[in-house]
N, C-alpha and C positions, 0 to 999 in steps of 0.2 A: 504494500500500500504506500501510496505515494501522501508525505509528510507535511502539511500546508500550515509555518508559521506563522502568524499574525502578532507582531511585536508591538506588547504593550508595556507605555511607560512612564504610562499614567495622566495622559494628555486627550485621547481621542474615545469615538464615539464609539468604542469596539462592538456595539449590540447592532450596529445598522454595518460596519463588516464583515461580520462574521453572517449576520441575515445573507446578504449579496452575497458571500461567497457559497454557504449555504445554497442558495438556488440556483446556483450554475457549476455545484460540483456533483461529483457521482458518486457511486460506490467503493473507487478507486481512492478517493481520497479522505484524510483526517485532519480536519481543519483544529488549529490547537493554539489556543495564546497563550501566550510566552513570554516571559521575564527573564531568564535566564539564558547567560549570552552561550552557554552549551547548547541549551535546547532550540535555541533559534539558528547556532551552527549545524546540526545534526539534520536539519529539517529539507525536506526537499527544493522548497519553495516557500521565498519569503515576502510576505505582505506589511507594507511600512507605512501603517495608515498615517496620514497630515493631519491638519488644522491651519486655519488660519495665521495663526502667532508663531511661526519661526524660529524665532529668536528665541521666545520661553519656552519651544519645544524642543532646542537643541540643549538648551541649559539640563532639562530632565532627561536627555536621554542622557547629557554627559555623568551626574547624580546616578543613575544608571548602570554606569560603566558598561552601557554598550555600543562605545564607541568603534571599537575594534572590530567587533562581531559584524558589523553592520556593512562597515568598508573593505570587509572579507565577501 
């Protein structure tokens, strides 16, 4: 089964994407959020939901420390 991360970190609306990925995925897949920069490296496929505010959402990813993981 193919591994579908959704990295949360603590900024975005994770309930409306995981819905959307949710209705356009299949049996194939396991849609899974994730806070940990192992389990978002391990993952097949990774989803880096936004927002608006930039600036205060790189601040939290950086509190995070998933800075690394991300630019991998």
């Amino acid at each position: 089964m193919e591994k579908i991360a959704v990295v949360d970190y603590g900024m975005s609306n994770l309930h409306s994407v995981i819905s959307a990925l949710n209705a356009v995925s299949n049996d194939r897949q396991i849609i899974e959020v994730c806070q940990r920069a192992e389990d978002i490296d391990n993952a097949d496929r990774v989803v880096f939901p936004g927002q608006g505010a930039a600036a205060d959402c790189m601040k939290q990813i950086q509190a995070c420390a998933l800075v690394p993981v991300l630019k991998k």
